[in-house]
Structures are given as structure tokens and as C-alpha cells.
C-alpha positions, 0 to 999 in steps of 0.5 A: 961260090954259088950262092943264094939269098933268101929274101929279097927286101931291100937288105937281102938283095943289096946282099945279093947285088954284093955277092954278085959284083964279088963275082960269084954265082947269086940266086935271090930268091923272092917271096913276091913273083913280081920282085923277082920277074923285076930283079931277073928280068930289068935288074932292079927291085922297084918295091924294096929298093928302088933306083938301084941298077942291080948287078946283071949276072944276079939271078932271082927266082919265087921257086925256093928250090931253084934258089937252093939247088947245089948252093954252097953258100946260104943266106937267110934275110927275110923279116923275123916272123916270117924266117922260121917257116921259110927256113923250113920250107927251105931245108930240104933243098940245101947240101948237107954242111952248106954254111947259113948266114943269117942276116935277120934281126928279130927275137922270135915272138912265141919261142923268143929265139934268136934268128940264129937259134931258128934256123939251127932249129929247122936246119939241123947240122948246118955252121951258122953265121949271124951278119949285122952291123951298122947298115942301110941297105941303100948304101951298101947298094950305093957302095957307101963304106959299110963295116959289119960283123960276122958271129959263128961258134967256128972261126973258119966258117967266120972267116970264110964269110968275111972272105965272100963278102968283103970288098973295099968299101964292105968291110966285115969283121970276125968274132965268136959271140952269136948271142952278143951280135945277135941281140946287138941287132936286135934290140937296137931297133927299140931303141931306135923306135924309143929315140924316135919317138922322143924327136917327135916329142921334141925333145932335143938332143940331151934326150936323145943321148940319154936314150942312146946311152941307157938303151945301150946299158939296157942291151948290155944288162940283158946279153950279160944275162943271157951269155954274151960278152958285154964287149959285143955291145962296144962293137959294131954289132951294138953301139955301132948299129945302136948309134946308125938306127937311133939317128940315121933318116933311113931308119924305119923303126925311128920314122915309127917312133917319129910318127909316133911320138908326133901324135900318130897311132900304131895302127895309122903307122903301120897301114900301107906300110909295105917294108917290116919295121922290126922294132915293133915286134921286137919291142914283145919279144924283147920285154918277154925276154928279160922277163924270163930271165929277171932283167929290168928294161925299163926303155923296153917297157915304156915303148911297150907301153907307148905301142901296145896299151897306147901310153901317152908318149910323153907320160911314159918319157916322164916315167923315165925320167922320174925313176928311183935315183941310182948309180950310172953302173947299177 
């Protein structure tokens, strides 16, 4: 197949490097003109991923057009603020029923959609396939066994999905619950922010697995409410990638939340920091979310707190802790 990949962090392009090695036609397509003069010219993205060799029949380009022109297979993996206006702008240049995969994990701030939702949204008449699952980009690059799910309304589209990117050591799985993977990715990077910042407190293991396990009750509550299946969040897609990014060293939204709670500001977190960490968006969107819908997240909450009216870490911990007494299932 030809394929392009839009966005060329480091999860869009260990996806692209993938599509490549699996011997199709890959085009990755680079917001930043350096990135892509590196990708296509020295096989490497020192900026996003670097010491990686990437595979040499990868293409890159920073023309969307190129990137686009007779693909048969489109997927999107630029950060979530940023996926609406390149979807956009990317419309025009794609085959009318080409499959779009979403790689992005975010809720959307202002409309709170999903990133599947969004690019439904700007490219009208398209299937569209939500990838995620328990992944760093380094290791799928490094060819570290790696096992994701692929989400779409229609099976076969699913299934071709599965086909073009599956290899021995990436495994993907087929399902039909959007909603369920997508708020799985989505809202695990909270939780991973709220697990780091716990570390940073020094809190021990027992908080981490409290966090864990309620957060992921958290996540469950909410996708119930908003039509998932609960078992989605029993999958890849939620424990899965809940368990990867809550405990994982590559993880960015824990190193924010580590830093965090070891006495860092947001602002001092975030300066310099050239790589998205989702999970502080995501923790907006996400309290906006079950607002609209009447769901109580009080782990959200308390990393709202802790980052946007800057809560003393702990105190909000303590206010966890310190809530009515309730049933487990309640």
C-alpha cells in the first residue's frame, strides 16, 4: 500500500519507520522542515527520536500535499491541539474513502471530542480507526514486543489495519469500541501525571497502586457513561496502556507529574520541553468532560487542582484520601 503518516514526533514516525520495514510505500510528513530534510536525507529524527536508524525507503516531506497525493492509507499522529487544523488542512489532498487511522490521544479542549470525532469531523466519508495501546515509541522503533488495538465501527477496515501493521514483534488487535479505546489513551495520561506526582511525593508503592486501580475505575465510570463497553478498559487500550504510562521511565506525563510533585511548578515543567505531554491538556478536557455528563473524577480533579490553581501536592493527596467512605463498586 501507500501510505502517509501525518506527524512526525516520535510516535508518528516509529509508526512510519514500521509501515516501511512491512514493505509498503511511507511518506511521513513533518510539520518542522528540518525533521523531515533529516528523515529523508540521513534516515534519523535527532529531534523526536533520536538514535534511531530509520528504515531507507521512508519518505518525508513538510508539503501535506505530497504526503497525501494517491495514499491509500492515512494516519494521523500529531499532538491533539494541533490534529483538528491539520486534518484540515489535509482534507483536500486525500482519496475519497481512504481509511484514516488515528494515532492521537487527547480529548479535544473546547469541543471535548474525541480524536476520532475530529478527524470524522474535517474529513467527511472517510472509516476511521483509533490505534492505541501500551507503547513507547522507542521500543516499537527498537522492535521491543509491542501489542496495540485497533477500534473502527467496521470490522473489515479493523482487520485491514491489523494486516498493515502487524509484525512479529507488533501485535494489533481487532475491536469495535472507539469510545472505549479512545478515552482508554486518553485519560490514562492523567492518571499517569497523578501516579507521578505521588513518586515525587514519595509516597511508596501502596499509593501508586491505589492510584492505578482507582484511576482506572475513574476511566471506566466515565466511558460507561459516554457508551463504552466497561470491558475496553480490561484491555489494552485501558489497563494496558494505564498500567505502561502510570509506571513506565519513558513516560512523559509521569516525569511531569514526577517533577511536579518533587516541588517543580508547571510552567518550570513545561519550559524548554520541545515533546507534548498530553496529560496536562488532557487533565482540562477530561474534568470538562464528566462535568458535562455528571461523572465524578475526583483523581482528575485533584491533578486540576495540583496544575492549573496550583494545590500543594500533597494536600490534594490528602484529599483523596480523606473522602467519604464508600463501597469498592460504588
Amino acid at each position: 500500500m501507500r501510505c502517509a503518516v501525518i506527524g512526525a514526533g516520535a510516535w508518528g514516525t516509529a509508526l512510519a519507520n514500521l509501515l516501511a520495514e512491512n514493505g509498503h510505500e511511507t511518506i511521513l510528513w513533518a510539520y518542522e522542515p528540518d525533521v523531515a530534510d533529516a528523515i529523508a536525507r540521513r534516515h534519523e529524527n535527532p529531534r523526536f527520536l533520536a538514535g534511531v536508524a530509520l528504515h531507507p525507503a521512508l519518505a518525508a516531506t513538510d508539503d501535506l500535499g505530497d504526503a497525501t497525493a494517491g495514499a491509500e492509507l492515512v494516519l494521523f499522529a500529531p499532538p491533539s491541539h494541533a490534529l483538528r487544523h491539520v486534518a484540515r488542512d489535509a482534507a483536500a489532498g486525500i482519496v475519497a474513502g481512504t481509511p484514516l487511522v488515528v494515532a492521537t490521544k487527547g480529548i479535544e479542549a473546547d469541543r471535548l471530542a474525541l480524536m476520532t470525532d475530529v478527524v470524522a469531523m474535517e474529513i467527511p466519508g472517510h472509516p476511521v480507526v483509533a490505534l492505541s495501546g501500551p507503547s513507547f515509541a522507542l521500543e516499537v522503533a527498537q522492535h521491543l514486543p509491542t501489542a496495540l488495538v485497533a477500534a473502527c465501527a467496521d470490522p473489515e477496515i479493523a482487520q485491514l489495519v491489523q494486516r498493515t501493521f502487524s509484525t512479529s514483534a507488533f501485535r494489533v488487535y481487532t475491536q469495535r469500541d472507539v469510545i472505549g479505546v479512545e478515552l482508554g489513551g486518553a485519560l490514562k495520561n492523567v492518571m499517569a501525571v497523578a501516579t507521578g506526582i505521588a513518586d515525587g511525593l514519595a509516597l511508596g508503592f501502596n499509593a501508586r497502586a491505589a492510584l492505578i486501580t482507582r484511576g482506572l475505575a475513574e476511566m471506566t465510570r466515565l466511558g460507561v457513561a459516554l457508551g463504552a463497553d466497561p470491558l475496553t478498559f480490561a484491555g489494552l487500550a485501558g489497563v494496558g496502556d494505564l498500567v505502561l504510562t502510570c509506571t513506565g521511565s519513558l513516560s512523559r506525563n509521569r516525569q511531569v507529574g514526577l517533577a511536579i510533585g518533587e516541588g517543580a511548578t508547571l510552567a518550570e515543567v513545561l519550559a524548554g520541553r520541545e515533546t507534548v505531554a498530553e496529560g496536562v491538556a488532557t487533565t482540562q478536557s477530561a474534568h470538562a468532560l464528566a462535568a458535562r455528563v455528571g461523572v465524578e473524577m475526583p483523581i482528575v480533579a485533584a491533578v486540576r487542582r495540583v496544575l492549573f490553581e496550583r494545590q500543594p501536592a500533597r494536600w490534594a493527596l490528602v484529599e483523596l484520601m480523606t473522602r467519604d467512605l464508600k463501597e469498592e463498586r460504588a
